[in-house]
N, CA, C and O of each residue as an XYZ file, in Angstrom:
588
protein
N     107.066    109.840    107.219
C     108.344    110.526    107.299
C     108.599    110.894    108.759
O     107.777    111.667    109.251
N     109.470    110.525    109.435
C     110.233    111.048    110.554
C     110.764    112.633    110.558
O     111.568    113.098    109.751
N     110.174    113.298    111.577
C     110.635    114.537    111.480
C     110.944    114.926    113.369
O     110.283    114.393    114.261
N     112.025    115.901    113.608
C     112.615    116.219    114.830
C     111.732    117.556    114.900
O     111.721    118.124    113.808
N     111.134    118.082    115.698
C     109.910    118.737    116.414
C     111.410    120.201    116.394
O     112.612    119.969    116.521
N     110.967    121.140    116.260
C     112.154    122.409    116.532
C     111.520    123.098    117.701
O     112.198    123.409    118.680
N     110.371    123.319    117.632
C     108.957    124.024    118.662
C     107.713    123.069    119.000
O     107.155    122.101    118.484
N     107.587    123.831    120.094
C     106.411    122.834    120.805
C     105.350    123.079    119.799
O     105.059    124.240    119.511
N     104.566    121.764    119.072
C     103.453    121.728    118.491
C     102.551    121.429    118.939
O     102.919    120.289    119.221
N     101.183    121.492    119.428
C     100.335    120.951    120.329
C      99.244    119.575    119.392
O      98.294    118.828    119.627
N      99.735    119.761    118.803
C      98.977    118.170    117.972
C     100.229    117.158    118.207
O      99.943    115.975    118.385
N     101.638    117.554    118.219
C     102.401    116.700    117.475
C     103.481    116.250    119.257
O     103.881    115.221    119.802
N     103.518    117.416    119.479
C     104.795    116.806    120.765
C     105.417    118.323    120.833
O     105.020    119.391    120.368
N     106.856    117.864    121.811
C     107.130    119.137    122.545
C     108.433    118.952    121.556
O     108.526    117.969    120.820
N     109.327    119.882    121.602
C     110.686    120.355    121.086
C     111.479    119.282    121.501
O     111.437    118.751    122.611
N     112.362    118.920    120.359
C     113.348    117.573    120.583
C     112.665    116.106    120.207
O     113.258    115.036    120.072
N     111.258    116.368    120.078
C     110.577    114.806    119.528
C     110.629    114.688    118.648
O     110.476    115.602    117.838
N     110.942    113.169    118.272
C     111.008    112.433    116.924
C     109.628    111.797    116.645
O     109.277    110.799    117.275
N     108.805    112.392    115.662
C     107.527    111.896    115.266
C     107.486    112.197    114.153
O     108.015    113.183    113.641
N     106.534    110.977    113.395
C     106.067    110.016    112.535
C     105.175    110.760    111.926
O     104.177    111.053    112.585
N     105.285    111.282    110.475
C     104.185    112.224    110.573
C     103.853    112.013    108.585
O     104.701    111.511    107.848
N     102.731    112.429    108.176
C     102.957    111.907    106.601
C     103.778    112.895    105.569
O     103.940    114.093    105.805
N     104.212    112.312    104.542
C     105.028    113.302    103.723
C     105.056    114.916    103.520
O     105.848    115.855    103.602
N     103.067    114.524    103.060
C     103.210    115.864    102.545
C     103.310    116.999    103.593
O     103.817    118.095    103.355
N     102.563    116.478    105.243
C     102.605    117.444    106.023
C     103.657    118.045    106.580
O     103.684    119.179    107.059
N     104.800    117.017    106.487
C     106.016    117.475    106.635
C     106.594    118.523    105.605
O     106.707    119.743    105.728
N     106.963    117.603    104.437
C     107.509    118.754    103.490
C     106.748    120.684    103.115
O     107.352    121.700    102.768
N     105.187    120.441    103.407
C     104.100    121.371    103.059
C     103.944    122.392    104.216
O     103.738    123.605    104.175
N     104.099    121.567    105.227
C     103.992    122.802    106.395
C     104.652    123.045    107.637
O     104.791    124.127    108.207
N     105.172    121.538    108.109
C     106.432    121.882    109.338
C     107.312    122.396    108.954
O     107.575    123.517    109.391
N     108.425    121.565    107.623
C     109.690    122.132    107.581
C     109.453    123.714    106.843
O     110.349    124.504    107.142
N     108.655    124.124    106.168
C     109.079    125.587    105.397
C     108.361    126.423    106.434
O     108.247    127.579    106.026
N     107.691    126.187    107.974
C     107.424    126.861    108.514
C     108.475    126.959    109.601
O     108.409    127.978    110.288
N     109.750    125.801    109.977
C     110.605    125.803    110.626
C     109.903    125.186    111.753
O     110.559    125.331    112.784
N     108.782    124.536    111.935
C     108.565    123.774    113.234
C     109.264    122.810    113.262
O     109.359    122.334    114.394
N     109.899    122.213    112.373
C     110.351    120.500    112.368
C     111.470    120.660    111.051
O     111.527    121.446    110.105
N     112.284    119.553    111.476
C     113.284    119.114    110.395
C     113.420    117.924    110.220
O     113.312    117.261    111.251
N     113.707    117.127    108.901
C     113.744    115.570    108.514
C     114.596    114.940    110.102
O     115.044    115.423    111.143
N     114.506    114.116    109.708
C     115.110    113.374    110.915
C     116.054    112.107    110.129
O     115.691    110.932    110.074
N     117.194    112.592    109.612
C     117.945    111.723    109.051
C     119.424    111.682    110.620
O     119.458    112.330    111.666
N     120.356    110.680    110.086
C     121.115    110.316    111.379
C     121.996    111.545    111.568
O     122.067    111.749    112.780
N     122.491    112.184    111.088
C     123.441    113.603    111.193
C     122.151    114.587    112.077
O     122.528    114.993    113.176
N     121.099    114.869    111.777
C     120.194    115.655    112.641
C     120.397    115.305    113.787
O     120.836    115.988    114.712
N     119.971    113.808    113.782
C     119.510    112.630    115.504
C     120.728    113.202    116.047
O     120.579    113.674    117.174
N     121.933    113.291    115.534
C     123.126    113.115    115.833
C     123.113    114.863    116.629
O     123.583    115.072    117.747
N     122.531    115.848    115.828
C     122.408    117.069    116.190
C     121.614    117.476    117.350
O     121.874    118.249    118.272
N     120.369    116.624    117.026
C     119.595    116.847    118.341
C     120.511    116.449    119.671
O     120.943    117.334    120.409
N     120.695    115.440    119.843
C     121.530    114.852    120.869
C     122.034    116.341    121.866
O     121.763    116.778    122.984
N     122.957    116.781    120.635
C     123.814    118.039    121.283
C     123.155    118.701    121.564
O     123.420    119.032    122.720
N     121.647    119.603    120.906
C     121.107    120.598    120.919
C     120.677    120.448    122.484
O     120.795    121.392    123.265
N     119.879    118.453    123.088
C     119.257    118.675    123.862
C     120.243    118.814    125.290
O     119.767    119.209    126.354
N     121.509    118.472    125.146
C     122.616    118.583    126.159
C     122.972    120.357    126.408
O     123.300    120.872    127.477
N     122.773    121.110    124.968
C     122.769    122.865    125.302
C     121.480    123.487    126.152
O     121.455    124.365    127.015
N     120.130    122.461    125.401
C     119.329    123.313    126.316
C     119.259    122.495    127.757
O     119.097    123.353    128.624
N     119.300    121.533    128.194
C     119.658    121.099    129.645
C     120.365    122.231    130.088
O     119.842    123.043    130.851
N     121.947    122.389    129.510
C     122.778    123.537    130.538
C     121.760    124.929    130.036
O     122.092    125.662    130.968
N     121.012    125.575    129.423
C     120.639    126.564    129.316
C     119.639    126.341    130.457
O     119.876    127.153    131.351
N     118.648    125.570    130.742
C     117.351    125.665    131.537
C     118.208    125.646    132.835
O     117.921    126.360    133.795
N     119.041    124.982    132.828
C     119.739    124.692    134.643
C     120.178    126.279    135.016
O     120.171    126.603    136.204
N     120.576    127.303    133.942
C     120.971    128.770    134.170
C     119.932    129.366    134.658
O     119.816    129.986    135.715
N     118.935    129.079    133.572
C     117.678    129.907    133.899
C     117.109    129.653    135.245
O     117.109    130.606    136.023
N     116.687    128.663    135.591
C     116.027    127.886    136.811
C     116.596    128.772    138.185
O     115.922    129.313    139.062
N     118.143    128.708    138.026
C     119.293    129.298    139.271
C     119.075    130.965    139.149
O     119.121    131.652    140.169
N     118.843    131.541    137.872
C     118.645    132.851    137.819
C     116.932    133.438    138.280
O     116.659    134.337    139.076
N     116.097    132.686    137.570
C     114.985    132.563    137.954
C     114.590    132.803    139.484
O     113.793    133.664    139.859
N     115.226    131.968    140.250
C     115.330    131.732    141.921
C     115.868    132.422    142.439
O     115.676    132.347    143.653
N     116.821    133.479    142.004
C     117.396    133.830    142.929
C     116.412    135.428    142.389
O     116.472    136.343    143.209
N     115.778    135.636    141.400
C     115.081    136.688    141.379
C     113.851    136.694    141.889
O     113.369    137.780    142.213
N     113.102    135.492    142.061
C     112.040    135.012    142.972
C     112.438    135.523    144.240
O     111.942    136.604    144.554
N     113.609    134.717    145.421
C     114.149    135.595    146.440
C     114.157    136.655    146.642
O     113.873    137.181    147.719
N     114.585    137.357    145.343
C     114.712    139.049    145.895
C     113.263    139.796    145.633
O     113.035    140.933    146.046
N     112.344    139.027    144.913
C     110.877    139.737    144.920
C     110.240    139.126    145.632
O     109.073    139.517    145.641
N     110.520    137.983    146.529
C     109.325    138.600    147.683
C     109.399    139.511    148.693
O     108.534    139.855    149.499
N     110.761    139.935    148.531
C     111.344    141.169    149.828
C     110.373    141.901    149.615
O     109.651    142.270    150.541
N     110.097    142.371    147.934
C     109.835    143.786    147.192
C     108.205    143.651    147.738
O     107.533    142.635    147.915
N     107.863    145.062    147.925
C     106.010    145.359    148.342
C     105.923    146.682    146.763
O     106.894    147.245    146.256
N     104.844    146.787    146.462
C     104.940    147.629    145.182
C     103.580    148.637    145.960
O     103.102    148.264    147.031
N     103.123    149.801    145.318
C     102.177    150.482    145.961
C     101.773    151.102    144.515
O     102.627    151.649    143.818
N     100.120    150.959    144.018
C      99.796    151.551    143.341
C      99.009    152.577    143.450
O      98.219    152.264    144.340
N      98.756    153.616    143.075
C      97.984    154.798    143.399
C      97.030    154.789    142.487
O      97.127    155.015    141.281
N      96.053    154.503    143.152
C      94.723    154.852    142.445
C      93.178    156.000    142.408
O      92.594    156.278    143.456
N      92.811    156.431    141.317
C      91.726    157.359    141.380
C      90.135    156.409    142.626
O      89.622    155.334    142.315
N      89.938    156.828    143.278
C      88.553    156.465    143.786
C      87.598    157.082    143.839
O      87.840    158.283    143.717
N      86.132    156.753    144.023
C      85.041    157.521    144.086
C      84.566    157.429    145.521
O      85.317    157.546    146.489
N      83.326    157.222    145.582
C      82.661    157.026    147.077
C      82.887    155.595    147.615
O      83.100    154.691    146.807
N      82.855    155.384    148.754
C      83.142    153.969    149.591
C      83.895    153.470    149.082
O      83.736    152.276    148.826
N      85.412    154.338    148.580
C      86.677    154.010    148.243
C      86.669    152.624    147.210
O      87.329    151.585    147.195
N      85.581    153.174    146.374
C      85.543    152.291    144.867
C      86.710    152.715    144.290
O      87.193    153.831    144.484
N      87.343    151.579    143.348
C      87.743    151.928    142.100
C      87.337    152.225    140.586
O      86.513    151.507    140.020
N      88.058    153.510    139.832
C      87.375    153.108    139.137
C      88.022    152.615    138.239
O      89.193    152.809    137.912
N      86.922    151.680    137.647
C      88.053    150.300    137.130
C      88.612    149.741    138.249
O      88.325    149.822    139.444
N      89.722    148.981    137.457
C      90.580    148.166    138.229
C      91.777    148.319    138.335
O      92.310    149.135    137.583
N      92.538    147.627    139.245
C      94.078    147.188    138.185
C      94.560    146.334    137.723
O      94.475    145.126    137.944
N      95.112    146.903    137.036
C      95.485    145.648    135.617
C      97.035    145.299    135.556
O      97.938    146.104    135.782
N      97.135    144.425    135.331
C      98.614    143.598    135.261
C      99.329    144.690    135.137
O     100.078    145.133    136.008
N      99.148    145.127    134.152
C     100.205    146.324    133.133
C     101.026    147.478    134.339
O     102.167    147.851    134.611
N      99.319    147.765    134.894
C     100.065    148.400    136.162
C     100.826    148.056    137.251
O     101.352    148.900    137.977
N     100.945    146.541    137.457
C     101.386    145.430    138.322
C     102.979    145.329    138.177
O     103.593    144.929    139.166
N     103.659    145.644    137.079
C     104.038    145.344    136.102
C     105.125    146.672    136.237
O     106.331    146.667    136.481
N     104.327    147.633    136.014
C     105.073    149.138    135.748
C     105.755    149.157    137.295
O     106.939    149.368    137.558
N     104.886    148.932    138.043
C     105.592    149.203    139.418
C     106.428    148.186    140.023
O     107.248    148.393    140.918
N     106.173    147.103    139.490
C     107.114    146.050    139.729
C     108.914    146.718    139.101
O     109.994    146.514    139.657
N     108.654    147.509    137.826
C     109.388    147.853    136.719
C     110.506    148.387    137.793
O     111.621    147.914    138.010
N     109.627    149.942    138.625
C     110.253    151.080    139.127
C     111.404    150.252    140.274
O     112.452    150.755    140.678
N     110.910    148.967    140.615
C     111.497    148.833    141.806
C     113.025    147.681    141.554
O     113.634    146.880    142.262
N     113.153    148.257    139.943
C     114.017    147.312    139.394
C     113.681    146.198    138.372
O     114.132    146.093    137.231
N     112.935    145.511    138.908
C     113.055    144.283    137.815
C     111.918    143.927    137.015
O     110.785    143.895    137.495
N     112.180    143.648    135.764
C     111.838    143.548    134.612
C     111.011    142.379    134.229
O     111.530    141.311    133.903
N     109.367    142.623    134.275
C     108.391    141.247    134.835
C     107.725    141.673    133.387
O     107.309    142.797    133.104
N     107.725    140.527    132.553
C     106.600    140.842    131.770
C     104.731    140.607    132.284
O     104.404    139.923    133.255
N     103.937    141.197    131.558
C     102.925    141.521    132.613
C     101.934    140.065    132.242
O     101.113    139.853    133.134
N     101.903    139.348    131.420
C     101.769    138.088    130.822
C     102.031    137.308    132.067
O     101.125    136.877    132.781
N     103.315    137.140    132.302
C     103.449    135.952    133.871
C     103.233    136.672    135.392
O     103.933    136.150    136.260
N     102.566    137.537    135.747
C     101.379    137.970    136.922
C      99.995    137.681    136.658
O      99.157    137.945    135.795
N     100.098    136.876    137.999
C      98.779    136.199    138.047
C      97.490    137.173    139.503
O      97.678    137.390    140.700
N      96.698    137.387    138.893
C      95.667    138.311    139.898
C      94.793    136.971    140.071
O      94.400    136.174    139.219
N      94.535    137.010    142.184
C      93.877    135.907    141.961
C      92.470    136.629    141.838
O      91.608    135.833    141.465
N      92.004    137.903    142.047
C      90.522    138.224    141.702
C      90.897    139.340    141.610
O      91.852    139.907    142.140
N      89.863    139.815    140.674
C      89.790    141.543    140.133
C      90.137    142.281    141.906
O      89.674    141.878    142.973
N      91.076    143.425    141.671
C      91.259    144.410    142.402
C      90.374    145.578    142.121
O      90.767    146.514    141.424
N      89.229    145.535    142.633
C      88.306    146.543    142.679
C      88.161    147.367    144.309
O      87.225    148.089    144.652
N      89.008    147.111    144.884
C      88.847    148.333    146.040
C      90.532    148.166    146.636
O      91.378    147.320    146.348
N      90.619    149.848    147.968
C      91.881    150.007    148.048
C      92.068    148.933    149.056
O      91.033    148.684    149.675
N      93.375    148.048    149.473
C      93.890    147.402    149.987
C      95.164    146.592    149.793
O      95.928    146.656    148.830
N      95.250    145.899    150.758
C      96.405    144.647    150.103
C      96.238    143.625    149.455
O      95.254    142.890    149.380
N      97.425    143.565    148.875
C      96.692    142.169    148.116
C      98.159    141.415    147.490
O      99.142    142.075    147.153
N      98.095    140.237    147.432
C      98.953    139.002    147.206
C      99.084    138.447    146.195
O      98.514    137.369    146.025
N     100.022    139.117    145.029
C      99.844    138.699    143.432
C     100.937    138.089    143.301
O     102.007    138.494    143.756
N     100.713    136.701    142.445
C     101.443    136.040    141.919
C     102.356    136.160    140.529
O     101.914    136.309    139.390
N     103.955    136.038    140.997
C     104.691    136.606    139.539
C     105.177    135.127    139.322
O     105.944    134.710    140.190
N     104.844    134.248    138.275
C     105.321    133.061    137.946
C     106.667    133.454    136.750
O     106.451    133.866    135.610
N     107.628    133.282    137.166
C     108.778    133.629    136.391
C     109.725    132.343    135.828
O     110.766    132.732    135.297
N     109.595    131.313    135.848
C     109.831    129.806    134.912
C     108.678    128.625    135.126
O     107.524    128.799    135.517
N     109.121    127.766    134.873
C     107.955    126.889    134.770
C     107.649    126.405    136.657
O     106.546    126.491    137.196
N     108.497    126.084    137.115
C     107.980    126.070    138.288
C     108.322    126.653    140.169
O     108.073    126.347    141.336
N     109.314    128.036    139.010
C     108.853    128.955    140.085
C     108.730    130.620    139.920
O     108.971    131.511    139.104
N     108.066    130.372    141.557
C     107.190    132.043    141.348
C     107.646    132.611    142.370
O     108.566    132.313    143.131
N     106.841    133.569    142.330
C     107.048    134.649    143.850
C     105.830    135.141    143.746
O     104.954    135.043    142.887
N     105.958    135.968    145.281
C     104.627    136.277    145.591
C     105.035    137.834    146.053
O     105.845    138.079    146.947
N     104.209    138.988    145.150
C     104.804    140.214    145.670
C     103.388    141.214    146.579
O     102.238    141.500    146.245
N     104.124    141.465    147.679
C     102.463    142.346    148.320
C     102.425    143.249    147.620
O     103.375    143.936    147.245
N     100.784    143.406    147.236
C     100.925    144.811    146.693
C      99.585    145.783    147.452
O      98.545    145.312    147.912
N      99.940    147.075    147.416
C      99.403    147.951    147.973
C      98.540    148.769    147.018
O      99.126    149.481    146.203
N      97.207    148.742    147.036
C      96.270    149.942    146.294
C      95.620    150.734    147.300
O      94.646    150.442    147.993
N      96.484    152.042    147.265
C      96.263    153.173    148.147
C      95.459    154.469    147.302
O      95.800    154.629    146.130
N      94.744    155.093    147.691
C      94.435    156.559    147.357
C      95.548    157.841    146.691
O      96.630    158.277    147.086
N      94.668    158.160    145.500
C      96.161    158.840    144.824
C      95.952    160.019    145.425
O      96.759    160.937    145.280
């Protein structure tokens, strides 16, 4: 049975593919889970359009994406942290906090797409990566100072 992919499946293909797949797995677990729909000619006919909406949707995102990349690498964030002796941390910091202060300075980063390239275990600067579409990012300085 031919079925049109709705979501990326990682056995099967990405969103918008037409794959070949056997009855029952189709009827039993793509379509009543909404990953996939038959692929008769009125669908094909649907996909077509769907994939011409998300083209103009990704081309929005991409231009919005970039131009918020631009305005965060201006941004420097400063976190305040507890220390002990020889200006240890304790603990670390963690995205979440990456994230919150990214928040204060306006814009709205989920803490999922910041990338730490190594644990922040002492005070300094440091150069974290905010990947905000598929292939672009920004790079925001960030500051772990003494609270």
């Amino acid at each position: 049975m031919k079925v049109i992919l709705r979501k990326n499946y990682e056995q099967l293909g990405q969103i918008g593919e037409i794959v070949d797949v056997k009855d029952g797995f189709a009827r039993n677990f793509l379509i009543p889970r909404q990953i996939a729909y038959a692929a008769t000619a009125g669908s094909i006919q649907a996909l077509e359009e769907e994939k011409k909406q998300m083209a103009k949707k990704q081309a929005k995102e991409l231009e919005s994406a970039q131009k918020i990349a631009s305005e965060l690498e201006k941004v420097s964030v400063t976190i305040p942290v507890k220390v002990g002796e020889e200006d240890k941390i304790f603990g670390s910091v963690t995205h979440q906090m990456i994230a919150d202060a990214i928040k204060e300075k306006g814009f709205d980063v989920d803490k999922r797409k910041i990338e730490i390239p190594e644990q922040i275990k002492s005070l300094g600067i440091y150069s974290v990566n905010v990947k905000l579409f598929n292939e672009v990012s920004a790079t925001v300085k960030t500051w772990v100072v003494r609270e």
